[in-house]
DSSP file (Angstrom, degrees, kcal/mol; ACC not computed):
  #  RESIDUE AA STRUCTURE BP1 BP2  ACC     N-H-->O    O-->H-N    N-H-->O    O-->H-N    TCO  KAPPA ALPHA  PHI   PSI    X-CA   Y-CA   Z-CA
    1    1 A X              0   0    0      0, 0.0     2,-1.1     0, 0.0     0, 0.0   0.000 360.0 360.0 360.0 132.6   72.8   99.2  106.6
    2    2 A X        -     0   0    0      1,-0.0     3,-0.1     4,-0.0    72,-0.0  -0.761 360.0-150.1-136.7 152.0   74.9  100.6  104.0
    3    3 A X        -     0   0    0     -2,-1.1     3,-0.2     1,-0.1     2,-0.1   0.210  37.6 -66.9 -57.7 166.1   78.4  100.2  103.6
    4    4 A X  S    S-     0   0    0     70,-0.8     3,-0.2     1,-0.2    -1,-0.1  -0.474  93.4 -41.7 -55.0 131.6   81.3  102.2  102.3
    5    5 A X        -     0   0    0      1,-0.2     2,-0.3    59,-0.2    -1,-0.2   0.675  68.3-102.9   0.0 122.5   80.9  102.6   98.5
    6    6 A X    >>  -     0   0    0     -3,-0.2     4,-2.0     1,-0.2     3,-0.6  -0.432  19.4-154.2 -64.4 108.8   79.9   99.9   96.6
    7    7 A X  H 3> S+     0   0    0     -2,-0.3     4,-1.7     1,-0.2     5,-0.4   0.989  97.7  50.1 -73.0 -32.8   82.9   98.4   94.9
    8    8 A X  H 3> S+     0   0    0      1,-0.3     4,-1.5     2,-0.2    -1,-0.2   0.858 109.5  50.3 -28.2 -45.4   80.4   97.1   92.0
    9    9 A X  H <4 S+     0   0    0     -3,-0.6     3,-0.5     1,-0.2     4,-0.3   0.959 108.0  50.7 -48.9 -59.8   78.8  100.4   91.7
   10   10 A X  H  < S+     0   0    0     -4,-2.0    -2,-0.2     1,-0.3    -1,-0.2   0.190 110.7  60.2 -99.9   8.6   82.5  102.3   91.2
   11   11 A X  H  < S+     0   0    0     -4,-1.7    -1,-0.3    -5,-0.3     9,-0.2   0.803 105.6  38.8 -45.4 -65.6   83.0   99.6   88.6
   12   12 A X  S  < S+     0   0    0     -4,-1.5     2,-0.5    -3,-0.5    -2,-0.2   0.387 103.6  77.0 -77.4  -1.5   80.4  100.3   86.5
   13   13 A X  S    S-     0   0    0     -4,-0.3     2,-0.1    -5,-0.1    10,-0.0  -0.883  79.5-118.3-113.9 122.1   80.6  104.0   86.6
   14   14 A X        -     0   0    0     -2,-0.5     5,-0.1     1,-0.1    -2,-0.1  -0.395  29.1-128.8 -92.4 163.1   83.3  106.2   84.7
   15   15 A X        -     0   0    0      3,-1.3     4,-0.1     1,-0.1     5,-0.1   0.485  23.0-103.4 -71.3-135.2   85.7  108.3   86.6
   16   16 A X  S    S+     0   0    0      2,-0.2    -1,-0.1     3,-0.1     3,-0.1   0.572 120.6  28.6-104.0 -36.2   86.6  111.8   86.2
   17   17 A X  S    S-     0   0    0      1,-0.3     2,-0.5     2,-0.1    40,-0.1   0.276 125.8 -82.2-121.7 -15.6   90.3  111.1   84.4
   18   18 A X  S    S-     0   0    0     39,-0.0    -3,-1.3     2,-0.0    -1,-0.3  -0.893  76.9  -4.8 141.5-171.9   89.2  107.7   82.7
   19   19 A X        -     0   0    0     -2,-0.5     2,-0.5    -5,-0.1    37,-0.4  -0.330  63.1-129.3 -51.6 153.0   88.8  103.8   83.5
   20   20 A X    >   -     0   0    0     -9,-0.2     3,-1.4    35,-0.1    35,-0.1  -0.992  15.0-120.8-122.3 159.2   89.8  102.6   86.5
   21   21 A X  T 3  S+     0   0    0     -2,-0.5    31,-0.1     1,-0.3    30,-0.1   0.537 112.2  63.5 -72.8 -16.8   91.9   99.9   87.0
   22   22 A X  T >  S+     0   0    0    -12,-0.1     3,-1.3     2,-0.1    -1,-0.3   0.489  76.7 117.1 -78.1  -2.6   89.1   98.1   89.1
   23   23 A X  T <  S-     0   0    0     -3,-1.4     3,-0.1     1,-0.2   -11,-0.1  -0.362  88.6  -0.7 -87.3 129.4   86.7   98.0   85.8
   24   24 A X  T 3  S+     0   0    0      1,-0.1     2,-0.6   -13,-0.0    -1,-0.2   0.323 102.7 120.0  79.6 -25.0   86.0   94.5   84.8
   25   25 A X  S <  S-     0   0    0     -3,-1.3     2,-0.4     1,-0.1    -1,-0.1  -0.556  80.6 -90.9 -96.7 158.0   88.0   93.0   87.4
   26   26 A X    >   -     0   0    0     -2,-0.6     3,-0.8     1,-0.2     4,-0.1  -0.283  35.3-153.1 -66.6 105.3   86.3   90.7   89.9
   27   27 A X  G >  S+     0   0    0     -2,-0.4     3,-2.2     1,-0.3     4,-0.5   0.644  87.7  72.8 -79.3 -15.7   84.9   93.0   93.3
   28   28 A X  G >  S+     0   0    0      1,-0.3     3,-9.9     2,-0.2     2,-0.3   0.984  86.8  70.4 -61.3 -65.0   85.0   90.3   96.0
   29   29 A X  G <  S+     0   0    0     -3,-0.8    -1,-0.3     1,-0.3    -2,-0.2   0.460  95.5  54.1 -33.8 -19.0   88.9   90.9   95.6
   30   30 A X  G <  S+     0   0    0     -3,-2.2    48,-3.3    -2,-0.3    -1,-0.3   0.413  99.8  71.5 -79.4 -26.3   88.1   94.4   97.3
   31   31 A X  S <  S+     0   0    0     -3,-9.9    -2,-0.2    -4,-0.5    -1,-0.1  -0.052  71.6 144.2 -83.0  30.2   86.7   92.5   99.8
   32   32 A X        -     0   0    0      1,-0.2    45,-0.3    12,-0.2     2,-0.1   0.118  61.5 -77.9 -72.3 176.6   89.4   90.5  102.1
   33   33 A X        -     0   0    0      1,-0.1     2,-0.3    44,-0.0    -1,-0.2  -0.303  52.0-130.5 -30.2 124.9   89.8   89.7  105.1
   34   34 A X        -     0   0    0     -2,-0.1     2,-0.4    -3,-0.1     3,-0.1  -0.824  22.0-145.8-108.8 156.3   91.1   92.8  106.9
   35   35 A X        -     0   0    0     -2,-0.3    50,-0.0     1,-0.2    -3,-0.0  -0.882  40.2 -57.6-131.2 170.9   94.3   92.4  109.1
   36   36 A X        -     0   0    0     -2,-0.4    -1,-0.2     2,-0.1    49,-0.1   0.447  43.3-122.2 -47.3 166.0   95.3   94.0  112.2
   37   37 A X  S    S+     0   0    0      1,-0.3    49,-0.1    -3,-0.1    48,-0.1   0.783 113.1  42.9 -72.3 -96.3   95.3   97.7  112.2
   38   38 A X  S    S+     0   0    0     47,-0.1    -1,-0.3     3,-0.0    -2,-0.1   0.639 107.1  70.4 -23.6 -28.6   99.3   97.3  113.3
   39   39 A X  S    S-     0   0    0      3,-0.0    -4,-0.1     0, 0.0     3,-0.1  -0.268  89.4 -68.0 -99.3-174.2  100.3   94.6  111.2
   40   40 A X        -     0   0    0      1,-0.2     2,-0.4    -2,-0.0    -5,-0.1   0.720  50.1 -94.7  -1.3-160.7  100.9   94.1  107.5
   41   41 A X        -     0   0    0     -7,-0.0     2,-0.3    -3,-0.0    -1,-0.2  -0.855  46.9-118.2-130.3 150.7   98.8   94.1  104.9
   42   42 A X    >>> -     0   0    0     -2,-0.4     3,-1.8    -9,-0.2     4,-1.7  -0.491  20.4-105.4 -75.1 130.2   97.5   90.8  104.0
   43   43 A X  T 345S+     0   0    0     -2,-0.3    -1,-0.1     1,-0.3   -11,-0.0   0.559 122.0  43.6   4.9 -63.0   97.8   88.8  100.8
   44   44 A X  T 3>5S+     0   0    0      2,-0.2     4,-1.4     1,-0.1    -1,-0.3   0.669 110.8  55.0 -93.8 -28.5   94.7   89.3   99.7
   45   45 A X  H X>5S+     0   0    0     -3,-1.8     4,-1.8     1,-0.2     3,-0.8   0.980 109.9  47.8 -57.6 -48.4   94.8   93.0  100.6
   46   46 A X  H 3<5S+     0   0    0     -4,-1.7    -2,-0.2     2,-0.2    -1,-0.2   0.707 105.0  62.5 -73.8  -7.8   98.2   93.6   98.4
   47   47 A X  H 3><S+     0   0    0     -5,-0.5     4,-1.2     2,-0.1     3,-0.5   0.929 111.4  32.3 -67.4 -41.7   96.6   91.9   95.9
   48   48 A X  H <X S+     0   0    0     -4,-1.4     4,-0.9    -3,-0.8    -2,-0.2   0.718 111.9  59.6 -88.4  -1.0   93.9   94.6   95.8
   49   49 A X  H  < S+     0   0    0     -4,-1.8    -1,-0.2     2,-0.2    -3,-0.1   0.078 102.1  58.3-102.2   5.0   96.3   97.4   96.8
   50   50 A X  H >> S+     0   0    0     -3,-0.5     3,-3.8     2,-0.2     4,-0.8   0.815 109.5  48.7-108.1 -62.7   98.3   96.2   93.2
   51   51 A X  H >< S+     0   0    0     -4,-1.2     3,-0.5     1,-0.5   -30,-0.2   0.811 116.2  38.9 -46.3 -44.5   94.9   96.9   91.3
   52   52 A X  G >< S+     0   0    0     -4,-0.9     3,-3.3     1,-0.2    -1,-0.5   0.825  97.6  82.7 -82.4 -30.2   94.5  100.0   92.8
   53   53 A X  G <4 S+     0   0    0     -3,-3.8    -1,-0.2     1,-0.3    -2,-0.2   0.875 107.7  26.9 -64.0 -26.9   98.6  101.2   92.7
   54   54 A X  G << S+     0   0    0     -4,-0.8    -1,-0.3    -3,-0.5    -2,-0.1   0.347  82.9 135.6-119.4  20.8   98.4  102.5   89.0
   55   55 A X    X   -     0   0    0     -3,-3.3     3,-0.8    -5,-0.2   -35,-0.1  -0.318  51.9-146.4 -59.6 136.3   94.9  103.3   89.0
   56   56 A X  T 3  S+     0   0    0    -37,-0.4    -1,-0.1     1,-0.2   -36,-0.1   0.350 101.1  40.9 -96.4  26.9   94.7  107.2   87.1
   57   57 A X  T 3  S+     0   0    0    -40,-0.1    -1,-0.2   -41,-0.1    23,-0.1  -0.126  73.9 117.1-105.2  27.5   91.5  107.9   89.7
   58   58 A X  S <  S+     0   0    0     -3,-0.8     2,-1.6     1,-0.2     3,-0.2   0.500  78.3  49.2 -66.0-126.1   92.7  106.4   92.8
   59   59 A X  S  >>S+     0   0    0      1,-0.4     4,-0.8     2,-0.1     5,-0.5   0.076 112.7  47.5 -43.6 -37.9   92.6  109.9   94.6
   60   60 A X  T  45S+     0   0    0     -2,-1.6    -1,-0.4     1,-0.2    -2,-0.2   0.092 112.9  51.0-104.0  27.8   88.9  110.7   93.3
   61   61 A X  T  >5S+     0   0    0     -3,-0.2     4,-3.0     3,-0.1     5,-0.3   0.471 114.4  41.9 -66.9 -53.2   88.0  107.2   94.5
   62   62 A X  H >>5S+     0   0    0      2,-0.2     3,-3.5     3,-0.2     4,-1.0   0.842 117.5  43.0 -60.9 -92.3   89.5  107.7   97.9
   63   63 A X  H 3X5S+     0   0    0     -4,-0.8     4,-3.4     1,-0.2    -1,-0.2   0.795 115.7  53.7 -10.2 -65.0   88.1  111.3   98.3
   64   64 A X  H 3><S+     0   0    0     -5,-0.5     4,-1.3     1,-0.2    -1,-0.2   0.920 114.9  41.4 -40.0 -30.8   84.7  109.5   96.7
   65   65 A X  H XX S+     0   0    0     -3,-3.5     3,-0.9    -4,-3.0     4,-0.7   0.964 111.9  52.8 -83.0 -46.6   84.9  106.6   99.8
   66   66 A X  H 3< S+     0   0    0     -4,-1.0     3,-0.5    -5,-0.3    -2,-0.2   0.865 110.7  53.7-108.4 -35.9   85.9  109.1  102.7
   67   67 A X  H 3< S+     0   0    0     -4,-3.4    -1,-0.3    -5,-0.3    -2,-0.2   0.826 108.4  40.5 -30.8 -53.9   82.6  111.3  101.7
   68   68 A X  H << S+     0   0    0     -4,-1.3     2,-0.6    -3,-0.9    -2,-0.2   0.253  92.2  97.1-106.1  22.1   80.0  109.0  101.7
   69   69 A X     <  -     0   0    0     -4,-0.7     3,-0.1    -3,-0.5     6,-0.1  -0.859  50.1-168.0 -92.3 123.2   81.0  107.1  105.0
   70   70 A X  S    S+     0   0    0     -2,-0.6     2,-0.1     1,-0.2     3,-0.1   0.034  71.1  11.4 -77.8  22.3   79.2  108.4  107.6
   71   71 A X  S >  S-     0   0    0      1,-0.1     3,-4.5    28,-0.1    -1,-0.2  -0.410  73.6-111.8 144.9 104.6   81.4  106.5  110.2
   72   72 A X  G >  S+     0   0    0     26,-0.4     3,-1.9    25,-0.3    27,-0.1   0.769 114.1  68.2 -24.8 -43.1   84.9  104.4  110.4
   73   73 A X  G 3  S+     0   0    0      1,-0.3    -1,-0.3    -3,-0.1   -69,-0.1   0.816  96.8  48.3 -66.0 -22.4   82.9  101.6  111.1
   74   74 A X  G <  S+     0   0    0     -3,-4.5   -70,-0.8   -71,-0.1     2,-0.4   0.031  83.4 102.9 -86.5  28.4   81.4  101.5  107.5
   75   75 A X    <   +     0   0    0     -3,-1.9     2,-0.2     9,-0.2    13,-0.1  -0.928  51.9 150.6-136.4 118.4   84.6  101.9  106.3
   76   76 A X        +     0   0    0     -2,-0.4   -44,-0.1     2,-0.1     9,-0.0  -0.979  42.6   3.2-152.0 162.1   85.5   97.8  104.9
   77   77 A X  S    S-     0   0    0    -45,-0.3     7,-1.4    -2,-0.2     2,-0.3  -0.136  95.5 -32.1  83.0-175.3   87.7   96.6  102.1
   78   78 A X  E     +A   83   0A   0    -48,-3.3     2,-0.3     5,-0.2     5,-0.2  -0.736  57.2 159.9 -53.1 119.6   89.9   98.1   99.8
   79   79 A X  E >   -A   82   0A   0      3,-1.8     3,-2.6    -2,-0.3   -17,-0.1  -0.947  57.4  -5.0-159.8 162.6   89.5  101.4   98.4
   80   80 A X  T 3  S-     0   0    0      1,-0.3     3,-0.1    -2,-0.3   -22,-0.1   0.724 124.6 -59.5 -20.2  94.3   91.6  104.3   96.6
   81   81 A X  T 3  S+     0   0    0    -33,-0.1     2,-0.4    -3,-0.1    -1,-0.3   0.560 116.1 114.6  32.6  14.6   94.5  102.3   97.2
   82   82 A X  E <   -A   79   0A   0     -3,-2.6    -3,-1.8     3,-0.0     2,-0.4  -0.913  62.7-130.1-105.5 132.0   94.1  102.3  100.6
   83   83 A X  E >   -A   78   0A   0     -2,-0.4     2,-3.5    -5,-0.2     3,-1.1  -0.701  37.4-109.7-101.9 130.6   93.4   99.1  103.0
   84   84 A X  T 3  S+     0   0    0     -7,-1.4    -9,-0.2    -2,-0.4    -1,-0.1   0.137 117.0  62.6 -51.2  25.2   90.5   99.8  105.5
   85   85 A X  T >> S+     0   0    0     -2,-3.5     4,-2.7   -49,-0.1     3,-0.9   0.616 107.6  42.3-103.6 -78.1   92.6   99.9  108.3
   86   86 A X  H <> S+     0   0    0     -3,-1.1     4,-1.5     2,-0.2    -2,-0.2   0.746 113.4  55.8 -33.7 -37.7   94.3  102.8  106.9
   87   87 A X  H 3> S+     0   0    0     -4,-0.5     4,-3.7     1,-0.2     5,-0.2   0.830 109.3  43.4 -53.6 -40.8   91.0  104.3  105.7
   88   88 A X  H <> S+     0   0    0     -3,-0.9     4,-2.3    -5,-0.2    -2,-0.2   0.876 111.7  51.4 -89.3 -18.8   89.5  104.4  108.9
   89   89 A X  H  < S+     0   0    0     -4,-2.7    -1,-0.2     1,-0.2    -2,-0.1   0.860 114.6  50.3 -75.3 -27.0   92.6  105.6  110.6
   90   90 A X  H  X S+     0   0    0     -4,-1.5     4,-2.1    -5,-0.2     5,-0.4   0.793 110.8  42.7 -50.7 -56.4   92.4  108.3  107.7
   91   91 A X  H >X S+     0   0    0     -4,-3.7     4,-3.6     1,-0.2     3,-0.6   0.989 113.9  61.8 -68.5 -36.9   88.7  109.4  108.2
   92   92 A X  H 3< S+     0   0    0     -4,-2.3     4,-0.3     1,-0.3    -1,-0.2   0.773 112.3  33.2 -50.7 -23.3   89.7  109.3  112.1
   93   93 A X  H 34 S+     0   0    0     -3,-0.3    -1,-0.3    -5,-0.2    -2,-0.2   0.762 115.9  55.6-109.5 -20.9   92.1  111.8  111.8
   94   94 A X  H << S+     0   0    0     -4,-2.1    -2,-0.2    -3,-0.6    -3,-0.1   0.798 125.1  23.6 -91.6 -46.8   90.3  113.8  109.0
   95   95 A X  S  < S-     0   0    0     -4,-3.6    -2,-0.2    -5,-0.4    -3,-0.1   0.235  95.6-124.8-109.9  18.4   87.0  114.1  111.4
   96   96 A X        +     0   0    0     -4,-0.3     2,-0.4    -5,-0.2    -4,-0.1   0.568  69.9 123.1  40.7  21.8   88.2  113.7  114.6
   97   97 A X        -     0   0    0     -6,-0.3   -25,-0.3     1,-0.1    -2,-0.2  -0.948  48.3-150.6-117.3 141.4   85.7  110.7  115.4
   98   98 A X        -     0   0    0     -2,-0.4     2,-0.4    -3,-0.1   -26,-0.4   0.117  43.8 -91.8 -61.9-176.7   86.2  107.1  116.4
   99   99 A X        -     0   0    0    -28,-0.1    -1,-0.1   -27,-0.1   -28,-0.1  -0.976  57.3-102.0-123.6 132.3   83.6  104.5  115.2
  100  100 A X        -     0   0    0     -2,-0.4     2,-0.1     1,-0.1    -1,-0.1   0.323  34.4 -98.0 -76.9 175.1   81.2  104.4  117.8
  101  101 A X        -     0   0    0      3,-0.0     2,-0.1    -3,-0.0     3,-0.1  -0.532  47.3-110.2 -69.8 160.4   81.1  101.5  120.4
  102  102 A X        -     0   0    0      1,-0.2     3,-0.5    -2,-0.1     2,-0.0  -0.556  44.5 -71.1 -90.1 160.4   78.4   98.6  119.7
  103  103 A X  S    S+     0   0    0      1,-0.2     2,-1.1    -2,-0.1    -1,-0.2  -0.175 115.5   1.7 -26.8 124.1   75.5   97.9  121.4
  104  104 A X  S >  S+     0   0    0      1,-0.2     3,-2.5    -3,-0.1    -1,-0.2  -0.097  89.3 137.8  96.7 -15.8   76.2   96.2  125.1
  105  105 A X  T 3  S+     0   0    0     -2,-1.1    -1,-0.2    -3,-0.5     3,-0.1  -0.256  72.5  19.6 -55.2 150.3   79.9   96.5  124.8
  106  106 A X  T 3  S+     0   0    0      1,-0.4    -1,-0.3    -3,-0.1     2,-0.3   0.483 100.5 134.6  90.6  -1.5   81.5   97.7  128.0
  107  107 A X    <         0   0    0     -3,-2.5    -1,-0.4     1,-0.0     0, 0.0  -0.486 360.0 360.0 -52.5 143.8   78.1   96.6  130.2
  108  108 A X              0   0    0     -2,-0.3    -3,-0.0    -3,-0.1    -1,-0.0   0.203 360.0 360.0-109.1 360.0   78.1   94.9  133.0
């Protein structure tokens, strides 16, 4: 299956405007733990959400993420400065689709 943008990939690759702030720096860190869509953002999310706050291609990473996800649900981590709760609420509102239900949920 594949996921929302690889952050390893958008490491290694230069932007449009220059480095971005994520270059070099360690991608798991992109990866957290997501917390509830209502609440906070988590530790380890504002940790990556720092990387990302003075990045000079945060917009053309987010535009770059919300392109090649076919579907909120592929939508995970951190990305132009946005925490995947916030992405997917973004692509929801940009394409007018939900992320579809899984397999058996809602059976009886």
């Amino acid at each position: 299956m594949k996921l929302s943008l690889n952050a390893r990939q958008l490491a290694r690759e230069a932007g449009p405007v220059g480095d971005m702030a994520c270059r070099g720096v360690d991608p798991d860190l992109f990866f957290p733990e997501a917390s509830p869509v209502s609440g906070p953002p988590s530790v380890e999310e504002r940790e990556a959400l720092k990387v990302c706050a003075g990045c000079p291609v945060r917009d053309w990473c987010l535009a770059r993420e919300m392109a090649e996800c076919t579907t909120p649900a592929r939508i995970i981590g951190v990305r132009g400065g946005l925490r995947q709760a916030d992405r997917r609420a973004l692509y929801v509102q940009t394409h007018g689709r939900r992320a579809p239900y899984r397999a058996g949920a809602g059976d009886e």
